[in-house]
C-alpha atoms as an extended CHARMM CRD file, in Angstrom:
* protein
*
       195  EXT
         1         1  UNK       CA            -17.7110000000       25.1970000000        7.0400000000  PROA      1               0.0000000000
         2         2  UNK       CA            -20.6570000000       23.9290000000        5.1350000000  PROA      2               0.0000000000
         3         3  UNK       CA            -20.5850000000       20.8160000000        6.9080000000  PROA      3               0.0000000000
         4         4  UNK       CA            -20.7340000000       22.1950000000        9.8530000000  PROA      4               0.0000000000
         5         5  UNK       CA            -23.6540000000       24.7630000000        8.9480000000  PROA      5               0.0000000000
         6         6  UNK       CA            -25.2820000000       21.2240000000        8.3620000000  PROA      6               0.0000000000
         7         7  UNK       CA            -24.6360000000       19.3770000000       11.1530000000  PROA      7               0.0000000000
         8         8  UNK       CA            -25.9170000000       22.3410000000       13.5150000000  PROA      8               0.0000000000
         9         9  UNK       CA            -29.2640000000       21.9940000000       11.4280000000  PROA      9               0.0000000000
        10        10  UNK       CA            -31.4280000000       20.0490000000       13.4940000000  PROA      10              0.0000000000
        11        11  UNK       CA            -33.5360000000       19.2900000000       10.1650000000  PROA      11              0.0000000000
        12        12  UNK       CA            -30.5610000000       17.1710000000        8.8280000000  PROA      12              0.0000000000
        13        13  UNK       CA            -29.5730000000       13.6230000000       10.0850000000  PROA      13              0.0000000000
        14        14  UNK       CA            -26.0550000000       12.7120000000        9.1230000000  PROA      14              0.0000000000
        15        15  UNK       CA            -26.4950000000        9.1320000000        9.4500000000  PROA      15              0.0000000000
        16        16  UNK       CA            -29.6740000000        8.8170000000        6.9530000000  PROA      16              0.0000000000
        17        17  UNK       CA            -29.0870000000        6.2890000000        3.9490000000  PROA      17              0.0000000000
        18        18  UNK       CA            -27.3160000000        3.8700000000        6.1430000000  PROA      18              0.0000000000
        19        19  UNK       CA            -24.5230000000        6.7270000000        7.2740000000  PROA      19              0.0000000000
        20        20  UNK       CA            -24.1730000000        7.5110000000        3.9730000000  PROA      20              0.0000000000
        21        21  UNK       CA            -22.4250000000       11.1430000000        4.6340000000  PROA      21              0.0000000000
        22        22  UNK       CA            -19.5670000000        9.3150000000        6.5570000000  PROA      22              0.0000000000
        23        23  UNK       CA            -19.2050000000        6.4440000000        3.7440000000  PROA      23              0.0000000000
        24        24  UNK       CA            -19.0340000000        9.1070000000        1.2160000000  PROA      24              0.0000000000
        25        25  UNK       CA            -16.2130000000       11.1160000000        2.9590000000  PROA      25              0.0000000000
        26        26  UNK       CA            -14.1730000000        8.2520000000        3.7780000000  PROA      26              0.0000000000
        27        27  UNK       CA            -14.4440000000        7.3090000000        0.2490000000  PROA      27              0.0000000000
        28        28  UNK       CA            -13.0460000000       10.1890000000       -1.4170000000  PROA      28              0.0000000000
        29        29  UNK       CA            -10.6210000000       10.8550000000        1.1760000000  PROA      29              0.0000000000
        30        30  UNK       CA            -12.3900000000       13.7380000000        3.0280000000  PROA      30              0.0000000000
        31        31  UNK       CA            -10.8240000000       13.5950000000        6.4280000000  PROA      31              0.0000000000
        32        32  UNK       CA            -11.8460000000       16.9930000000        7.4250000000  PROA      32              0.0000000000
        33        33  UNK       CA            -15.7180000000       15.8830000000        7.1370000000  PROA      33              0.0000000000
        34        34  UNK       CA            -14.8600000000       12.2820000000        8.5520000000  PROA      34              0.0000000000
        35        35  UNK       CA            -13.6910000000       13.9030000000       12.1610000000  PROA      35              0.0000000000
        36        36  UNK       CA            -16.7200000000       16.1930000000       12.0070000000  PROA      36              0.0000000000
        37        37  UNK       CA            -19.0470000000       13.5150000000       11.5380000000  PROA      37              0.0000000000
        38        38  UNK       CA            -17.2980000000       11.0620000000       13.5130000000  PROA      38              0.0000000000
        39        39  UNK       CA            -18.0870000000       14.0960000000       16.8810000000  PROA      39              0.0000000000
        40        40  UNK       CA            -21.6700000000       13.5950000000       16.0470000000  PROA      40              0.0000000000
        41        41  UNK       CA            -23.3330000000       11.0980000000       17.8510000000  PROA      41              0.0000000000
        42        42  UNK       CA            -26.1400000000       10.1340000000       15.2360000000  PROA      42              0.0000000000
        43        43  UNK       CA            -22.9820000000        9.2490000000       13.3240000000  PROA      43              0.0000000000
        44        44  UNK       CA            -22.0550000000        5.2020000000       12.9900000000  PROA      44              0.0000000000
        45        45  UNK       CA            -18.5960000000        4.7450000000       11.2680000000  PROA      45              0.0000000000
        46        46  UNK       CA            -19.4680000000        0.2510000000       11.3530000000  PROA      46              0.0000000000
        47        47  UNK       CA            -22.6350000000        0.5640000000        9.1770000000  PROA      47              0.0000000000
        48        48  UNK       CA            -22.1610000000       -2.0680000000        6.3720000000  PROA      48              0.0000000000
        49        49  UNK       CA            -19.7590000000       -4.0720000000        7.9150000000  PROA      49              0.0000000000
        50        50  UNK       CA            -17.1790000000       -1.2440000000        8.5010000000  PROA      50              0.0000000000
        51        51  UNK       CA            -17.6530000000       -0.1890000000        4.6430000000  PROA      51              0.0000000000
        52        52  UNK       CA            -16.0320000000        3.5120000000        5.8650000000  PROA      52              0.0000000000
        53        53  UNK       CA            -12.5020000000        1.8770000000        6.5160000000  PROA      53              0.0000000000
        54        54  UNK       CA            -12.3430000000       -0.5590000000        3.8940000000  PROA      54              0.0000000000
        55        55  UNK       CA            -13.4600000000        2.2020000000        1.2340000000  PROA      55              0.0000000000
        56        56  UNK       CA            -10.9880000000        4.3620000000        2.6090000000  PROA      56              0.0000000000
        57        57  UNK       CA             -8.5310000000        1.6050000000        2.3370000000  PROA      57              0.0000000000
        58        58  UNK       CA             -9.2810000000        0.3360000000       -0.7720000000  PROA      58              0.0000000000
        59        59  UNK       CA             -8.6160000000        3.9430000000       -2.2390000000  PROA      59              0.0000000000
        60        60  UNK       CA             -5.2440000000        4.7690000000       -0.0380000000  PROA      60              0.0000000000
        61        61  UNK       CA             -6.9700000000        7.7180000000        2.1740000000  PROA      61              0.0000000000
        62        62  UNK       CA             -4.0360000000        7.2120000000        4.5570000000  PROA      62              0.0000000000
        63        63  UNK       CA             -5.4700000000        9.8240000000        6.8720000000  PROA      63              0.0000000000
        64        64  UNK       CA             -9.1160000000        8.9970000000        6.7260000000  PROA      64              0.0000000000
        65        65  UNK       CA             -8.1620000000        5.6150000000        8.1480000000  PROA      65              0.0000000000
        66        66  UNK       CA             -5.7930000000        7.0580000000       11.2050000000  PROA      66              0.0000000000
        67        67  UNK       CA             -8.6500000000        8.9510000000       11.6460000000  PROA      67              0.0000000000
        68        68  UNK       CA            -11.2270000000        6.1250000000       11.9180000000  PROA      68              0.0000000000
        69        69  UNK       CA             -8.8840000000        3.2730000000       13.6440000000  PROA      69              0.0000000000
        70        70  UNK       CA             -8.7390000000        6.0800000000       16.2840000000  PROA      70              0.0000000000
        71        71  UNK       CA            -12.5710000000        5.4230000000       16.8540000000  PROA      71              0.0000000000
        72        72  UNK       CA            -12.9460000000        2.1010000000       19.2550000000  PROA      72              0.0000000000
        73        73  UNK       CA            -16.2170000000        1.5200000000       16.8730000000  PROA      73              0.0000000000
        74        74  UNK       CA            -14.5330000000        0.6600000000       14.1780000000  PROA      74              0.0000000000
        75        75  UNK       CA            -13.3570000000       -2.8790000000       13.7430000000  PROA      75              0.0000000000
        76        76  UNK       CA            -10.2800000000       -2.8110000000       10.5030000000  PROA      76              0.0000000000
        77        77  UNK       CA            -10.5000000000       -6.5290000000       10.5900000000  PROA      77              0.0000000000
        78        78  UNK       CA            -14.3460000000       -7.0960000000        9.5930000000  PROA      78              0.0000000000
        79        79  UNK       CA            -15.5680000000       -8.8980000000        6.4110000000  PROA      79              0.0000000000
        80        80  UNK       CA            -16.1180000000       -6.8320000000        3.6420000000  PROA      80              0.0000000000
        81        81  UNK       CA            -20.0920000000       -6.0980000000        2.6380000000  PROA      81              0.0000000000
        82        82  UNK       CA            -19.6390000000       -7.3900000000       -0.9150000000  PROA      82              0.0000000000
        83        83  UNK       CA            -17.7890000000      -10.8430000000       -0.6140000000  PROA      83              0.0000000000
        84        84  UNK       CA            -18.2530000000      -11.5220000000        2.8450000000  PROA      84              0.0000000000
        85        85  UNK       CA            -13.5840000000      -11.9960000000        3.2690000000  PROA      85              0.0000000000
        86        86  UNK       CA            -12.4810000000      -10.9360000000        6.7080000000  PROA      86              0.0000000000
        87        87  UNK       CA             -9.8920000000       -8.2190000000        7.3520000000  PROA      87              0.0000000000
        88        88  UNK       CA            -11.2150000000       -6.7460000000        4.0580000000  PROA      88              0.0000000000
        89        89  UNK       CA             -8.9870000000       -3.5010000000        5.0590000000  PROA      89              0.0000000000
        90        90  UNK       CA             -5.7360000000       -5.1440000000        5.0330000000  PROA      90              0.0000000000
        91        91  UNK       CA             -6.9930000000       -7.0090000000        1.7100000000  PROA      91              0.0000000000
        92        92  UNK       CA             -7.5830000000       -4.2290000000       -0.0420000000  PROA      92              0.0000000000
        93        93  UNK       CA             -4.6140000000       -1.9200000000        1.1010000000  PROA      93              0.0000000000
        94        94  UNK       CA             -2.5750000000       -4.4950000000        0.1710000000  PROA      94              0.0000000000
        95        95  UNK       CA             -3.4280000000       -5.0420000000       -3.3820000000  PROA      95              0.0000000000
        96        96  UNK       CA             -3.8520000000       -1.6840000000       -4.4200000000  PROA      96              0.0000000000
        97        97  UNK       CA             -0.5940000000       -1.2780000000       -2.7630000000  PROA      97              0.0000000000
        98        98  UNK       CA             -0.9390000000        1.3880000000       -0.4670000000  PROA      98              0.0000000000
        99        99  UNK       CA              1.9640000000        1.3300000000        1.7230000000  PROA      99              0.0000000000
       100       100  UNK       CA              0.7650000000        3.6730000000        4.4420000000  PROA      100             0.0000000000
       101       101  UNK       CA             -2.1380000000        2.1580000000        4.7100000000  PROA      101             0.0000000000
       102       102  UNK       CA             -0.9230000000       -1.1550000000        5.5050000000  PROA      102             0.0000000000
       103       103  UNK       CA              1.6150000000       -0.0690000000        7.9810000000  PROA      103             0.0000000000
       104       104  UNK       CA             -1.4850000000        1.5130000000        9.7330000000  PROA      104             0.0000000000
       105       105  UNK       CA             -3.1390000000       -1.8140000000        9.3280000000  PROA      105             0.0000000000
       106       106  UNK       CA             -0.6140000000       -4.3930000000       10.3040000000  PROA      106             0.0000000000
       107       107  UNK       CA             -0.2020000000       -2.2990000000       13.6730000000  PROA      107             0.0000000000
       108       108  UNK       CA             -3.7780000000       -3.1840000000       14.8630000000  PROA      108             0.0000000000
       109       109  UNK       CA             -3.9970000000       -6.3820000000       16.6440000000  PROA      109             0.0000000000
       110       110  UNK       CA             -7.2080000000       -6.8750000000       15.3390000000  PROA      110             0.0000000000
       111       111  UNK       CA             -5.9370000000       -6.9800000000       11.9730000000  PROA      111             0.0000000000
       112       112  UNK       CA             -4.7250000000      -10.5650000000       10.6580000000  PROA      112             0.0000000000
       113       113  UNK       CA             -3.1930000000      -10.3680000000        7.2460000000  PROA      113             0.0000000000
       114       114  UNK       CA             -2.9960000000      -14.2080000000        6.3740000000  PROA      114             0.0000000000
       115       115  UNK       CA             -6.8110000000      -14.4670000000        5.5950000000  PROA      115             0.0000000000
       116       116  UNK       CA             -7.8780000000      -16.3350000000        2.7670000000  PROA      116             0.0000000000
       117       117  UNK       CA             -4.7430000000      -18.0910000000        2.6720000000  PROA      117             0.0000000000
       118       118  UNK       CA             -2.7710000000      -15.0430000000        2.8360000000  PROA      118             0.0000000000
       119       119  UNK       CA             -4.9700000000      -13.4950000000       -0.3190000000  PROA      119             0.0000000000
       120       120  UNK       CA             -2.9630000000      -10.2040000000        0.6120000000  PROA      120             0.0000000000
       121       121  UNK       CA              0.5470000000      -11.0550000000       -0.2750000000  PROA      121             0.0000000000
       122       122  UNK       CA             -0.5010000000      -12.8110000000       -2.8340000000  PROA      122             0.0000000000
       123       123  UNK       CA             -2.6970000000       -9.9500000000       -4.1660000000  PROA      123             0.0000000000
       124       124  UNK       CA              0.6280000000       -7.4210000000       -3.7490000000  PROA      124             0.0000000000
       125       125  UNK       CA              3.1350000000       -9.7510000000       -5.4650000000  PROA      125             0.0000000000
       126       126  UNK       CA              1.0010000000      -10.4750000000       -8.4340000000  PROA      126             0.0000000000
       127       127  UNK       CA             -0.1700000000       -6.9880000000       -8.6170000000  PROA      127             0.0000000000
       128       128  UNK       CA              3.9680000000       -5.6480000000       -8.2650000000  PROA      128             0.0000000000
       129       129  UNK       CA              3.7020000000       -3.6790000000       -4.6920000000  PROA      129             0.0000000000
       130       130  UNK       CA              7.4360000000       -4.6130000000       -3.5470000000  PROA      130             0.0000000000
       131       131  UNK       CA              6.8210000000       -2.3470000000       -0.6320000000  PROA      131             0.0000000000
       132       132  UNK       CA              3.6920000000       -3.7500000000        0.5220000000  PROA      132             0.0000000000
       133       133  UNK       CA              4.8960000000       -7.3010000000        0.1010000000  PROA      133             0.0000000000
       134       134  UNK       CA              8.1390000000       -6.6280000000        2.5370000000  PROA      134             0.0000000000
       135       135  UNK       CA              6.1030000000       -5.7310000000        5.1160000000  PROA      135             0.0000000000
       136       136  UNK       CA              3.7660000000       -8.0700000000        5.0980000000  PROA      136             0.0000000000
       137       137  UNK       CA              6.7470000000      -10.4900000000        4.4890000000  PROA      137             0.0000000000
       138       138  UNK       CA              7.9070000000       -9.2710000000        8.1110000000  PROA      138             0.0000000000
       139       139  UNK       CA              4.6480000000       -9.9930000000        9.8010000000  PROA      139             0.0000000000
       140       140  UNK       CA              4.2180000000      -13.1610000000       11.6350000000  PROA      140             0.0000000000
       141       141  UNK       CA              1.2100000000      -14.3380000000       10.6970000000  PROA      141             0.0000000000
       142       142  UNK       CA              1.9560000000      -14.4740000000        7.0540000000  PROA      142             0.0000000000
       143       143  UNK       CA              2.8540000000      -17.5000000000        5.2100000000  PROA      143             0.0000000000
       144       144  UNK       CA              4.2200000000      -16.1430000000        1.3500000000  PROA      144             0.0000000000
       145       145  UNK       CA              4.0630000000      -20.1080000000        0.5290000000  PROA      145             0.0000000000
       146       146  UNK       CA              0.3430000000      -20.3720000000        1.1660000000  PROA      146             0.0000000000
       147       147  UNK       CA             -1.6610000000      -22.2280000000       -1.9640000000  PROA      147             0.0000000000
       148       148  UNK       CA              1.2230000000      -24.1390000000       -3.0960000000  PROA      148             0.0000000000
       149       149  UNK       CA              3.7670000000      -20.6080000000       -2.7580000000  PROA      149             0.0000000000
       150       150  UNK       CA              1.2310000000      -18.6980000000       -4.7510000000  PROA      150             0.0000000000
       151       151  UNK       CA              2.6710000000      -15.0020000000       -4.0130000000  PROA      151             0.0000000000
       152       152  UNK       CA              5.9450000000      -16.0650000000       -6.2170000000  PROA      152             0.0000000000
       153       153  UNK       CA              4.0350000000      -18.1590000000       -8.5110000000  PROA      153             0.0000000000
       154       154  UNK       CA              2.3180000000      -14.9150000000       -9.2230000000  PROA      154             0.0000000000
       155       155  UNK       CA              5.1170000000      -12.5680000000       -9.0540000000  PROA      155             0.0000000000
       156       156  UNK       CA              6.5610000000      -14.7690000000      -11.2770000000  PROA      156             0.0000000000
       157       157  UNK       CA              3.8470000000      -15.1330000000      -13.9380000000  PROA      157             0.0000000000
       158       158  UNK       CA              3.9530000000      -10.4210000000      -14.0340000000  PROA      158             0.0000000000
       159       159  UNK       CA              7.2100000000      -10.3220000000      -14.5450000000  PROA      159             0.0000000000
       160       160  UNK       CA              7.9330000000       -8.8050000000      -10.8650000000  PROA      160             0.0000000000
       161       161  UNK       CA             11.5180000000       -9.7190000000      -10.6250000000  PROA      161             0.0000000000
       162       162  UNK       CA             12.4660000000       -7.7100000000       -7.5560000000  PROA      162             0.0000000000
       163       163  UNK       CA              9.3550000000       -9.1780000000       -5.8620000000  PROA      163             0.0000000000
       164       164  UNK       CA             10.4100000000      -12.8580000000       -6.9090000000  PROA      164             0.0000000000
       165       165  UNK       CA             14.0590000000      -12.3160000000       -5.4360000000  PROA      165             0.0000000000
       166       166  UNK       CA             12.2980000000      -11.3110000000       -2.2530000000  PROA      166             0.0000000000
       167       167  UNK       CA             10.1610000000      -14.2440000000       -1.7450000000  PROA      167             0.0000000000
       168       168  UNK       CA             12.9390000000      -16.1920000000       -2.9930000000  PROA      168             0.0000000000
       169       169  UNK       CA             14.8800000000      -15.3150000000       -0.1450000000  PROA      169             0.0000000000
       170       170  UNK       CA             12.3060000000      -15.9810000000        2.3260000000  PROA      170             0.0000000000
       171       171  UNK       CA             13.2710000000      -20.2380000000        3.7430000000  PROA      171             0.0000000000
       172       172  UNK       CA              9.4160000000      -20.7110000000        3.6570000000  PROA      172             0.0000000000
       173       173  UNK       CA              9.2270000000      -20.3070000000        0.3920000000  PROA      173             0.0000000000
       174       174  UNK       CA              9.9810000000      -23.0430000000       -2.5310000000  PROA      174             0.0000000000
       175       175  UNK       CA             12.5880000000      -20.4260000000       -4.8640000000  PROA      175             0.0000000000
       176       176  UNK       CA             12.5580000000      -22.7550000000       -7.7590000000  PROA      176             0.0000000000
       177       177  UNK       CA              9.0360000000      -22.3390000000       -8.4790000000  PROA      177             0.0000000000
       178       178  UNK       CA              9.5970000000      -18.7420000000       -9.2400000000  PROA      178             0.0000000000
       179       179  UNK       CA             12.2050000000      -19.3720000000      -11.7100000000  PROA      179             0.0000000000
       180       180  UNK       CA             10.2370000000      -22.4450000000      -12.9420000000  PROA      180             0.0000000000
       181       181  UNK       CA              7.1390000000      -21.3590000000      -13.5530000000  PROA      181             0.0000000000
       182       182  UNK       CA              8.3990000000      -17.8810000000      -15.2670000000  PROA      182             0.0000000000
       183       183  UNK       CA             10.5650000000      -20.0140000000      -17.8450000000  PROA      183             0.0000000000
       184       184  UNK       CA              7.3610000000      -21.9550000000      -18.4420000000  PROA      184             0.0000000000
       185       185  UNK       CA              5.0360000000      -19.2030000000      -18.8260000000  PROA      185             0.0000000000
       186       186  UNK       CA              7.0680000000      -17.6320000000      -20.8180000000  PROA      186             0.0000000000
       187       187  UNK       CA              8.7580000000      -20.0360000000      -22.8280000000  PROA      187             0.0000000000
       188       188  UNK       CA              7.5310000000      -18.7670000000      -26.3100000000  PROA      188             0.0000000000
       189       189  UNK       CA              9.1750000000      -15.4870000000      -25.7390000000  PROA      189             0.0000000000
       190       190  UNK       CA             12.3800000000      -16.5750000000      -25.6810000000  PROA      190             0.0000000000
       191       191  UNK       CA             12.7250000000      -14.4280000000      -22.4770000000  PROA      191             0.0000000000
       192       192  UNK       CA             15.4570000000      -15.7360000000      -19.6860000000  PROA      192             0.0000000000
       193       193  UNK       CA             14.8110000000      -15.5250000000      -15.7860000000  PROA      193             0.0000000000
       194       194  UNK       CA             17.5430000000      -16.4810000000      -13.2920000000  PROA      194             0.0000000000
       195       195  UNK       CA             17.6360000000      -15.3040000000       -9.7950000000  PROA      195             0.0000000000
């Protein structure tokens, strides 16, 4: 209701600060305040290289970003304002492991999740998103033994069993290094790892 009351002010501007309002709301998850900003025309959800869908991303505001691939402005596979990666979205999504979000993701062809030599599956199986790491697993664009089969190395290195058995299984991907490099890393534990 507020919102509203504002946006039928003619005083206020709901795009000033670089869109600010709409970067805000995506970034705490508002989706209520996204849509009404998004029917404004003064209203650009790209501003800072699509920062509204990468924020929401990053943060796992599942409905904020259904609501915002919905709008043909925004572009989920744009570089991120910060480090300047491609398909930032995706990236993100994926190693904070939120699920939804990268189903979302992965089902807009404008999304490519092998970037940065697949930095996304390697991000979820270092970081233990089992989930996340399936489906990006069943996407064809994505290699898991990119970077000399850095997603098991990884998994390997945290302990992420369940996510080393999976990437084990995969033909692209070089199983012994996960059982290698875990009986390395942690060969002054006295700690066993066998697929």
């Amino acid at each position: 209701a507020v919102v509203q009351e504002l946006l039928a002010d003619s005083r206020i501007d709901p795009s000033s600060g670089y869109n600010e309002a709409i970067k805000t709301a995506s970034e705490y998850g508002h989706s209520e305040v996204v849509k009404l900003l998004l029917a404004d025309p003064r209203v650009n959800p790209c501003v800072c290289r699509n920062y509204a869908i990468q924020v929401a991303s990053k943060y796992g505001h599942a409905a904020v970003v259904k609501i915002l691939l919905e709008d043909s402005r925004v572009n989920p596979g744009a570089c991120a304002s910060d480090w300047y990666q491609e398909n930032a979205a995706i990236i993100y999504a994926s190693e904070y492991g939120h699920k939804e979000v990268v189903e979302m993701l992965l089902g807009d062809d404008r999304v490519d999740p092998s970037v940065g030599d697949n930095y996304a599956i390697r991000k979820a199986s270092e970081n233990g998103h089992a989930e996340v790491v399936k489906m990006l697993l069943a996407h064809s664009r994505v290699d898991p033994s990119a970077c000399e089969n850095a997603a098991i190395r990884c998994a390997a290195s945290k302990r992420h069993t369940e996510i080393v058995k999976m990437l084990s299984a995969d033909s692209r991907v070089d199983s012994r290094l996960g059982d290698e490099y875990y009986s390395w890393h942690y060969s002054n534990k006295r700690t066993n790892f066998h697929l």
